[in-house]
PAMIVO-223659 format. One record per residue (C-alpha): x, y, z. Coordinates in pm, whole numbers, plus 50000, padded with zeros to 5 digits. Each point is the difference from the previous one (the first is absolute). Layout:
<atoms>
@east=X, north=Y, up=Z
...
</atoms>
This chain:
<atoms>
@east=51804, north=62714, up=21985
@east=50056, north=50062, up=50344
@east=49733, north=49927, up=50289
@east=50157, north=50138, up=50283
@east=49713, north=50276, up=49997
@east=49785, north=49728, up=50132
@east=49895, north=49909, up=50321
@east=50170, north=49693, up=50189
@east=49630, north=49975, up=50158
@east=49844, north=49905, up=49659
@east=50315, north=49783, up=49845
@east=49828, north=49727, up=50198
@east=50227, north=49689, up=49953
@east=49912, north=49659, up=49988
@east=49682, north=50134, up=50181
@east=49817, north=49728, up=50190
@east=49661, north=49855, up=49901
@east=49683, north=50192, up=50068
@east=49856, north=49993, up=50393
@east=49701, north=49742, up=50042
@east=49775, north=49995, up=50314
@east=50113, north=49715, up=50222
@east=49793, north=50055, up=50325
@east=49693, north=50224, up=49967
@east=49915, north=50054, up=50332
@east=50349, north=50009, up=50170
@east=49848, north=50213, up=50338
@east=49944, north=50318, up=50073
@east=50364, north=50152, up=50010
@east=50293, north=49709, up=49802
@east=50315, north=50048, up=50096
@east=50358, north=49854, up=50098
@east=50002, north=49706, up=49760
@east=50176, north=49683, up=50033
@east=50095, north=49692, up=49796
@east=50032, north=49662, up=50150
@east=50215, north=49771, up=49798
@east=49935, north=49685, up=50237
@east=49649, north=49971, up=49925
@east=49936, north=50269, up=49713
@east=49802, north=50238, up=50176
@east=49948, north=50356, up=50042
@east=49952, north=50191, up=50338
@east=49906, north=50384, up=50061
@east=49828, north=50200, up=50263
@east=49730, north=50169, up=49990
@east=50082, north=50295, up=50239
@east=49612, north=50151, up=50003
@east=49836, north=49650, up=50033
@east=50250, north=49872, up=50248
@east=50021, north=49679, up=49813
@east=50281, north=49800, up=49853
@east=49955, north=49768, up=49711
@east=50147, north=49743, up=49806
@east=49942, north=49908, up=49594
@east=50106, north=49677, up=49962
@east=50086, north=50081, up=49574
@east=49896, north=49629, up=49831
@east=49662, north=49937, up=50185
@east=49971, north=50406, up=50021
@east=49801, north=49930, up=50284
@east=50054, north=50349, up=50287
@east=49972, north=49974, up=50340
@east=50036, north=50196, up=50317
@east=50245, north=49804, up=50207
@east=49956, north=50326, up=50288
@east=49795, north=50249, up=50115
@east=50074, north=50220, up=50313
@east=50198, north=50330, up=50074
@east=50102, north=50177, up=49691
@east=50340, north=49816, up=49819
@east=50189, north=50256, up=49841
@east=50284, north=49803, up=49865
@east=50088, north=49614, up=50038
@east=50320, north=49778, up=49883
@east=50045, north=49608, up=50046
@east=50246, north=49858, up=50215
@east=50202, north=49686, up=49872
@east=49818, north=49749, up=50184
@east=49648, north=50116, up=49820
@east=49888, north=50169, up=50302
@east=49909, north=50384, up=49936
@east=50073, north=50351, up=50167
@east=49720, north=50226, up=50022
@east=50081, north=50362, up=50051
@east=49708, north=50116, up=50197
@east=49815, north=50289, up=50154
@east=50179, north=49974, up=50312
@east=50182, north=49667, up=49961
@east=50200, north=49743, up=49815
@east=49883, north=49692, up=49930
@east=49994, north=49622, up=49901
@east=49777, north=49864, up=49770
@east=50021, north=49641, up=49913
@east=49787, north=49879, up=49683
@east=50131, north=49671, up=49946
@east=49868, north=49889, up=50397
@east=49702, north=50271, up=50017
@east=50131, north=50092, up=50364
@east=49847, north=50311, up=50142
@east=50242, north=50299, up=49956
@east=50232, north=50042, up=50244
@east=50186, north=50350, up=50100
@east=50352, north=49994, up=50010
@east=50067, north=50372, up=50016
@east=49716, north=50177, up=50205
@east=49954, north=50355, up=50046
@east=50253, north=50130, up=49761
@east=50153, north=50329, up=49980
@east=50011, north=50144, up=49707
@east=49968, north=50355, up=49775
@east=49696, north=49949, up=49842
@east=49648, north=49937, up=49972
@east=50093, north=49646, up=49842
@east=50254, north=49772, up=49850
@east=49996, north=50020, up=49574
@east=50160, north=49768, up=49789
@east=50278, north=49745, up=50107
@east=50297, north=49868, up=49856
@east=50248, north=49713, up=50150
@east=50418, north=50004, up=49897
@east=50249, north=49790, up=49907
@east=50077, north=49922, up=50387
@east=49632, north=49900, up=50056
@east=49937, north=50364, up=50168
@east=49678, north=50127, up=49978
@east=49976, north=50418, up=49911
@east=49650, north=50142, up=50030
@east=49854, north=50355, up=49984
@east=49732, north=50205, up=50133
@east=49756, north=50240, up=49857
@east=49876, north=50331, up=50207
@east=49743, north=50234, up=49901
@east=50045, north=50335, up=49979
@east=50366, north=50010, up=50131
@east=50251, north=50023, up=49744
@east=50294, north=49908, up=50210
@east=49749, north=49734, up=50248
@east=50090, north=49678, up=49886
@east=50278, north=49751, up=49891
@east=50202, north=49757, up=49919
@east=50069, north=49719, up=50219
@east=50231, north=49680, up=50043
@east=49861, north=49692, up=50220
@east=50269, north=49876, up=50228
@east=50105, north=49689, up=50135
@east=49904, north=50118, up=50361
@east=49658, north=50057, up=49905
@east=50012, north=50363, up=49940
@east=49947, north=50217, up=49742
@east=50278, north=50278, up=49891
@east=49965, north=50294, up=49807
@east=50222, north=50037, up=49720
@east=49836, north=50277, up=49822
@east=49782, north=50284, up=50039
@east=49893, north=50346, up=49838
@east=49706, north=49821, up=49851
@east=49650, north=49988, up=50069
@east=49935, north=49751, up=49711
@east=50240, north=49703, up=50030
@east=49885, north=49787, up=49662
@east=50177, north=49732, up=49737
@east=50324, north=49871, up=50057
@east=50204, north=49764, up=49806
@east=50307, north=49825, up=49943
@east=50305, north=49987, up=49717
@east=50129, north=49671, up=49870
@east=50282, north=49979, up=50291
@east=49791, north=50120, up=50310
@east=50247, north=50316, up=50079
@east=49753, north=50299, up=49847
@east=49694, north=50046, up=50123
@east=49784, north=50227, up=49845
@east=49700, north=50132, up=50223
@east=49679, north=50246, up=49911
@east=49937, north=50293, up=50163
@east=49614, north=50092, up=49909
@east=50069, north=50340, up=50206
@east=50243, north=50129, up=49739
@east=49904, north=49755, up=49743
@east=50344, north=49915, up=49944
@east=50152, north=49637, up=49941
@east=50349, north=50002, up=50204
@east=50277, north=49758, up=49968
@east=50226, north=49917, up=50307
@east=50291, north=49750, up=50023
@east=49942, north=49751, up=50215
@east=50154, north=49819, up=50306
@east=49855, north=49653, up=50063
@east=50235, north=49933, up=50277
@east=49897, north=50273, up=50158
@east=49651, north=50064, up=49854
@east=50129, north=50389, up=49973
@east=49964, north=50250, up=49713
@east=50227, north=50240, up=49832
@east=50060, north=50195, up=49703
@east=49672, north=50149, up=49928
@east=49938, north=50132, up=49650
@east=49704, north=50107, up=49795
@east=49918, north=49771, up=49761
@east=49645, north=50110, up=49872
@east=49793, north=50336, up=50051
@east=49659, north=49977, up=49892
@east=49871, north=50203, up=49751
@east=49633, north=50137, up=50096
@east=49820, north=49810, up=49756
@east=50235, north=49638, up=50122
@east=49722, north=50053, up=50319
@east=50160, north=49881, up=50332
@east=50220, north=49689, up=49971
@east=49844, north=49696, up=50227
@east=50116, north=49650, up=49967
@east=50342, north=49893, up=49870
@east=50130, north=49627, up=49818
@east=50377, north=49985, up=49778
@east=50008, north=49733, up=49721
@east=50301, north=49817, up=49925
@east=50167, north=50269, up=49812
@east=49996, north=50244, up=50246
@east=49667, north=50187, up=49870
@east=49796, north=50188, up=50272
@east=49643, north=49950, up=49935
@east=49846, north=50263, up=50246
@east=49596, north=49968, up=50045
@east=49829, north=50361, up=49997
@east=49722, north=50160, up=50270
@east=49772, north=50260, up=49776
@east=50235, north=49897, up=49667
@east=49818, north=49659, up=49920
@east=50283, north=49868, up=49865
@east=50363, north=49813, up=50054
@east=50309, north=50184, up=49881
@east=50261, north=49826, up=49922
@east=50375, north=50117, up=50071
@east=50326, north=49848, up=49894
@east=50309, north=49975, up=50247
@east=50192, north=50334, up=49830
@east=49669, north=50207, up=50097
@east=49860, north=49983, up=49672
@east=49619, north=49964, up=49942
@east=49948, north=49684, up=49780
@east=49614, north=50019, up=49999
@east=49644, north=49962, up=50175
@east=49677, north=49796, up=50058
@east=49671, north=50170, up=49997
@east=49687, north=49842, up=50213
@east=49659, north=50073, up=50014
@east=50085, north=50117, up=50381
@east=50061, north=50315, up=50119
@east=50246, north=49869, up=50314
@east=50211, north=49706, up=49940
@east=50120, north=49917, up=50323
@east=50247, north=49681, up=49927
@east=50205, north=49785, up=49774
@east=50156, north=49660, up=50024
@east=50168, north=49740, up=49761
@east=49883, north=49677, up=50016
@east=49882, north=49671, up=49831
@east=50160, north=49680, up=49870
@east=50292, north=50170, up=49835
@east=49957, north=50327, up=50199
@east=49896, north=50232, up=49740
@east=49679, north=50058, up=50059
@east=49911, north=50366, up=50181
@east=49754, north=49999, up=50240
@east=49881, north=50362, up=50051
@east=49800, north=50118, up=50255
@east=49727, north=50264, up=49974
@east=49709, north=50205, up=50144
@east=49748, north=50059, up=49724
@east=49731, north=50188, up=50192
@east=49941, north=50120, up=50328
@east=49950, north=49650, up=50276
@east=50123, north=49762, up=49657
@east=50335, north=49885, up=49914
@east=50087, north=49753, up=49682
@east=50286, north=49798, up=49958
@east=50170, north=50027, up=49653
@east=50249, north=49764, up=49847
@east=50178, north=50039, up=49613
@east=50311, north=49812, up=49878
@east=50364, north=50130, up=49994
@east=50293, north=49906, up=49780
@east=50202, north=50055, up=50278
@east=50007, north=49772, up=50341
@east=49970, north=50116, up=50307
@east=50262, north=49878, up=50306
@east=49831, north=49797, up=50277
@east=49915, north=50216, up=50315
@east=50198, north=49891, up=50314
@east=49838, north=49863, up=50328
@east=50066, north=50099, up=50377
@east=50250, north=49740, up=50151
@east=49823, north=49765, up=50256
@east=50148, north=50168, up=50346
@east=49887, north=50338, up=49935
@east=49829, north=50125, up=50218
@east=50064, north=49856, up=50310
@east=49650, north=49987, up=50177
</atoms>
């Protein structure tokens, strides 16, 4: 008998392992996570606390490792050092020597009210976006260049959110939370430019407003949902393969990470001024996320 009357959202296959709490109090607002394969760690910000912190995942001990102007998105360079993407500023942050943070960028100009979720190519180029309230069309995407400088390669969005990579580092696929659609671009990392710009996922009003972004191994988009509580998880041909439900209204991220990289890290605001971090098991890997090269920027 045939099941083609059924929904791809409920053939879930090889579905991953149920969420467990990780971090209970993870902040006020989670978001933008990152995994650190030198040391096993995790990093987010907390964009309402204006706090950064680290989970170092065998001692699961959490610590702020900064606290200042609000970091709305953050990526590591290759020497361990880390950009900030501030209120009104790029940064340096260097954990390993506990140096005061030093501005590298200052008084940035930018569409937006502030940066949102960072991603670095296979260049080393950094790509961040920015967020603006109440203005559909206010905000942006952004690539940092070797000058120092920050160009805009995108606009018509006032919600710039999850971006992610395929397997060879020429499609980029990039959230817009405005039109809560997922778009795929190909990709120039020569020239850090985008082109060919196709749909590749409307949301459905119950699929909430799509948020964070991470691509396994095979090419499956797992896409973290604001007002959905959930994950849904898209193949490479646009098909839906499944979801993840929380006990969170907003997920706000999602990362692969661990020993063998296939453990999901998921990000998630459970009540108004909390956040939780959630992890579960996958039977697919995850890629490793790229750093910023060492000479950009130039302070």
């Amino acid at each position: 008998m045939s099941d083609e009357s059924v929904s791809t959202v409920e053939k879930v296959i090889a579905p991953p392992a149920a969420p467990e709490i990780l971090v209970e109090e993870a902040g006020k607002s989670a978001q933008n996570l990152w995994w650190d394969d030198r040391d096993e760690s995790l990093w987010w910000t907390d964009v309402e606390g204006n706090c950064v912190y680290r989970l170092k995942l065998d001692t699961r001990i959490q610590s702020v490792v900064y606290e200042g102007p609000t970091v709305g998105a953050f990526l590591p360079r290759e020497d361990n050092t880390w950009l900030l993407f501030r209120e009104k500023d790029v940064a340096l942050l260097d954990f390993d020597s506990h140096a005061p943070v030093v501005p590298l960028i200052e008084n940035v100009r930018v569409d937006g009210d502030r940066f949102n979720e960072a991603i670095a190519d296979a260049a080393g180029r950094a790509l961040v976006g920015t967020i603006r309230t109440g203005r559909p069309n206010g905000a942006g995407l952004y690539r940092l260049e070797d000058s120092g400088t920050l160009a805009k390669v995108l606009g018509g969005t006032g919600f710039s959110g999850g971006m992610g990579w395929n397997e060879k580092g020429d499609v980029l696929y990039w959230t817009c939370g405005t039109t809560k659609t997922i778009w795929r671009f190909r990709y120039d990392a020569k020239r850090g430019s985008l082109t060919n710009r196709q749909v590749f996922h409307e949301c459905q009003p119950d699929e909430g407003m799509p948020a964070g972004l991470a691509l396994d191994a095979e090419g499956t988009l797992w896409s973290a949902r604001h007002d959905a509580g959930g994950i849904l998880k898209i193949a490479g041909d646009r098909r839906l393969m499944g979801q993840v439900t929380f006990p969170a209204k907003h997920v706000t991220s999602v990362v692969f990470g661990g020993l063998d990289h296939r453990t999901v890290f998921v990000s998630a605001l459970v009540e108004d001024g909390l956040s939780k971090i959630f992890m579960l098991q996958s039977p697919v890997a995850g890629p490793p996320m790229r750093r910023v090269k060492v000479d950009q920027p130039k302070a």
